[in-house]
N, C-alpha and C positions, 0 to 999 in steps of 0.2 A: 497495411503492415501485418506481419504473421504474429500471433501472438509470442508474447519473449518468454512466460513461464507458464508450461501446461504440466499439470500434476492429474493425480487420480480422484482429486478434487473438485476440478471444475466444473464438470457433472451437477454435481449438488451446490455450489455456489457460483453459477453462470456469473451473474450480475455483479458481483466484487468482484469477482478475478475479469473482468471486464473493466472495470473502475481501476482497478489496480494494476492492469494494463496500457490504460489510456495515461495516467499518471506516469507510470516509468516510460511510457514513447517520451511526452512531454518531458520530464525530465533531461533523455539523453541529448534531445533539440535544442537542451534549454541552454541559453548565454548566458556568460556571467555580465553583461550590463543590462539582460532585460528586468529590469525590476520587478514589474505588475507580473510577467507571467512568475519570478521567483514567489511573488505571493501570495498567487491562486494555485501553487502547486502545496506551499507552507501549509498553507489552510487544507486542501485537497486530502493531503499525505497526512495531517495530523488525521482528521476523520476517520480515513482508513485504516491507521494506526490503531486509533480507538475501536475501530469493527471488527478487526481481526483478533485485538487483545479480549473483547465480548463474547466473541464465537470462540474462541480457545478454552473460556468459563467454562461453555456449555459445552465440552466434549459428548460428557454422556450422554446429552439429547439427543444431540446432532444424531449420536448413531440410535439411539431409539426411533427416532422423528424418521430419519432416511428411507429406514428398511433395506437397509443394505449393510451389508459386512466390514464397518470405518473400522478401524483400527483406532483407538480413542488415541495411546500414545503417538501412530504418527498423524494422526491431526493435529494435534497439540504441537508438533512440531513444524509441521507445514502453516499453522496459525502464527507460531511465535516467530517463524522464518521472515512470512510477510510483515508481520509488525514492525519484525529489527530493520527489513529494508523501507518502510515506510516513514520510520525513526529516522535513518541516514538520510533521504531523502527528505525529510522536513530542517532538518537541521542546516542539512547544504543550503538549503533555499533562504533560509531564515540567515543565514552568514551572505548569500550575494545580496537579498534583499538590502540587509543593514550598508554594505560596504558602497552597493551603487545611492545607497540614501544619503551617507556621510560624504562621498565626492561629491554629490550636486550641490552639496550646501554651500 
């Protein structure tokens, strides 16, 4: 599958925007009665959430570290972007997680 968001980031964070990728496939696959994948995506998507809201801290590094021309504000945007979609996507899952929990009961 072709990646679903390529920014002028990727570059310098391969390995999240890969993670972050495999999570949102998984996600759009995802049913609402699979429980176990809703909760290894919950858990997945909180992580990521939490990498991205760390990496956006560190704008100013990032572009020291690089050596390359970041723009601090729009990293900080493209950081807080992924967090909010990795936020909706923990949330969604943690809602089908609960509701296929409470029918089996």
């Amino acid at each position: 599958m072709a990646e679903i968001l390529k920014s002028d980031f990727n570059d310098l964070f391969q390995e999240d925007c890969k993670i972050f990728n495999n999570i949102a496939s998984r996600y759009i696959k995802l049913e609402c009665t699979d429980r176990d994948e809703a909760y290894e995506l919950m858990k997945k998507s909180w992580a990521m959430a939490q990498r991205f809201s760390e990496l956006s801290s560190c704008g100013r590094k990032v572009k020291d570290l690089s050596g390359k021309s970041v723009p601090v504000t729009e990293f900080k945007t493209w950081c807080h972007e992924r967090y909010s979609q990795m936020c909706k996507v923990h949330e969604s899952c943690r809602v089908i997680w609960r509701s296929v929990n409470e029918a089996t009961k």
